[in-house]
N, C-alpha and C positions, 0 to 999 in steps of 0.2 A: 569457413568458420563463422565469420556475422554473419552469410546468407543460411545457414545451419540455424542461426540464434533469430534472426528475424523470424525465419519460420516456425519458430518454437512460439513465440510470444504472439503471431497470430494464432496460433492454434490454441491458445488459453485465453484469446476474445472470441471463440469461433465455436459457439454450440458443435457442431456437425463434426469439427476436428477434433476436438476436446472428449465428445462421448466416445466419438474411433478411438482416441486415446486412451482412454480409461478403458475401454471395450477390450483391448489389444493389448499393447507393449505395456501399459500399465493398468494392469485388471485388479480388483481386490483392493487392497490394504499399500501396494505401491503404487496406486492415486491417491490415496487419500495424503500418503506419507511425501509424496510428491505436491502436491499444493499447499499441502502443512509447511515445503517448505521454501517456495517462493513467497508467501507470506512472510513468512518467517525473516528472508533475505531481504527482501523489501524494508521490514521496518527497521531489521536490526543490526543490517548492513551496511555500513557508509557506500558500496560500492554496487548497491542492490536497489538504487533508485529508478532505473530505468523498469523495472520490473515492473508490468504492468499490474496494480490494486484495485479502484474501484471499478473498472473492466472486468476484470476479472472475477473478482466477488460475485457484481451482477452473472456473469456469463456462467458461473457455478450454479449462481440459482436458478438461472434457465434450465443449465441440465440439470439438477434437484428434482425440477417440475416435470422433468422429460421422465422422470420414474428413475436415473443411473445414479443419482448418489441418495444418500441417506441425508434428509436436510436435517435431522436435527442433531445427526453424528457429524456434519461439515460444518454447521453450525459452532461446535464447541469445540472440535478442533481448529478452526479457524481464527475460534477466541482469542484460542488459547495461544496461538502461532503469534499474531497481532501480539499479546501481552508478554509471551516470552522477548520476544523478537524488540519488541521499544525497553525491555529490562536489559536486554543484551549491548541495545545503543548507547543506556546511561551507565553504566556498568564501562563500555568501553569508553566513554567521556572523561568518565572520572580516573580513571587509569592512565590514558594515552589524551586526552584533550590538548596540551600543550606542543608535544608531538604532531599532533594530527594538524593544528593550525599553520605549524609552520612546513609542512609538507607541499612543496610544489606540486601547480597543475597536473594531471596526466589525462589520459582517454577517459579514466574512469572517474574521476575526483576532481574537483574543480574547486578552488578556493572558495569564489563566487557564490557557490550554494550554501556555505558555510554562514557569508556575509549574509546574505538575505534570511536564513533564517536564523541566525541570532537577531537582525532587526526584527523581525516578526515575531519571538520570545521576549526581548526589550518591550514591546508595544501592550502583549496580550498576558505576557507574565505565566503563571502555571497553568494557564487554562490555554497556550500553544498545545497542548500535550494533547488536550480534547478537540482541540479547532482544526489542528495539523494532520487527524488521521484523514480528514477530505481533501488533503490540497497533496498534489504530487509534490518530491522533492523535497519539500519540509518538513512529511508525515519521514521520510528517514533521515533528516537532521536533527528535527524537533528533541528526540529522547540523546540523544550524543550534545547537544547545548545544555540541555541540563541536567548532563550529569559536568561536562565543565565548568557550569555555573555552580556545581557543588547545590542544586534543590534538595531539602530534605527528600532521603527516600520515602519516606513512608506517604509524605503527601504529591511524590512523583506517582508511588502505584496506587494513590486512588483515580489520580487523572487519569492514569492508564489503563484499570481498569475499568471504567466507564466509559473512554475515548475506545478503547480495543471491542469492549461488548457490543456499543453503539452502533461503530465506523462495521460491522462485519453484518449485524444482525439487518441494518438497512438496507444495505447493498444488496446480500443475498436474498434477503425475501421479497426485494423491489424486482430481482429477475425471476424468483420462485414465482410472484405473484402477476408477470407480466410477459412472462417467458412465450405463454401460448396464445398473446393475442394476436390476431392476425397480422394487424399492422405491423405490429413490434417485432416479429419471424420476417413479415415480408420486410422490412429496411432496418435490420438488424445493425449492418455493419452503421446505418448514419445513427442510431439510437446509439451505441460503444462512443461513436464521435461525440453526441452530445453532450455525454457523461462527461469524458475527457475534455472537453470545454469547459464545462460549467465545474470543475474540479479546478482546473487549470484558472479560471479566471480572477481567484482572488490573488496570486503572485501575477499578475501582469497587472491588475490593478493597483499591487504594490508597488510593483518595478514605474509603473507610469507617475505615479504621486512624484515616488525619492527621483527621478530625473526630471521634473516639473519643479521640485526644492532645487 
């Protein structure tokens, strides 16, 4: 079952897997509905963090550029996935937030992610919502903090929808537009690492500060 799921999540950083993919088992309209809804799970899933995003995005637009998807029908469904999907997390905030805090650890949930990014909403305020679609882990906390914080909706979905149009249109057209250089095809897999670094490095530079207080 995980080595089933490991394989799955490299194949959606993996041009080559990902167009077999869509080429194959999921041809048509169940790819598109299929990455509509790992987006989807990602943002507006407490339990959908591990899901690979800015990886992924890029690696969409790679194959975008390879001629297999439609970039500007991925484009808007992906918007739109990111914007449903952070409406679903404050939505479930404001319903279950008090529930969900006092919910012990498991494989999939961890208090701990919770803690960090409500500090990181304390710090940056409603503009988490736009800041969080780049950083793993936060981007599916970020929208469940505030809707526990009880934020006006209306001024939750303009951060979201700026943060969701932003966080997708960059990504995808930074692989649309990068997908066929050579360099970037031949050391593909360490260009996904680098993303995933430079994604990553503003919660460890968190984490470093509050254990340095």
């Amino acid at each position: 079952m995980i080595e089933a799921l490991l394989e799955f999540l490299r194949t959606l950083t993996n041009p080559e897997k990902l167009i077999h993919l869509l080429s194959t088992v999921l041809g048509g309209p169940l790819g598109y509905l299929m990455l509509f809804g790992v987006v989807f799970a990602e943002t507006g899933l407490l339990v959908g963090f591990f899901l690979p995003g800015d990886s992924l995005l890029f690696t969409v637009g790679v194959v975008a550029g390879a001629g297999k998807l439609d970039i500007v029908l991925i484009n808007l469904l992906l918007m739109a996935a990111a914007i449903i999907g952070d409406g679903a997390g404050y939505y479930l905030g404001l319903r279950t937030g008090p529930a969900i805090f006092r919910r012990p650890d498991s494989l999939l949930f961890k208090q701990e992610y919770l803690k960090r990014t409500h500090e990181f909403y304390e710090k940056h305020g409603g503009k988490t919502i736009i800041y969080a679609r780049f950083v793993p882990i936060v981007r599916t906390f970020a929208p469940f903090v505030a809707g526990v914080g009880r934020m006006s909706y209306r001024r939750f979905l303009s951060f979201n929808i700026f943060g969701g149009i932003g966080w997708v249109f960059l990504m995808t057209m930074l692989g649309y537009g990068l997908g066929n250089v050579p360099i970037v095809r031949a050391h593909f897999e360490k260009v996904i690492l680098g993303i995933i670094v430079i994604s990553v490095a503003p919660v460890v530079w968190e984490f470093a500060k509050s254990r340095r207080r």
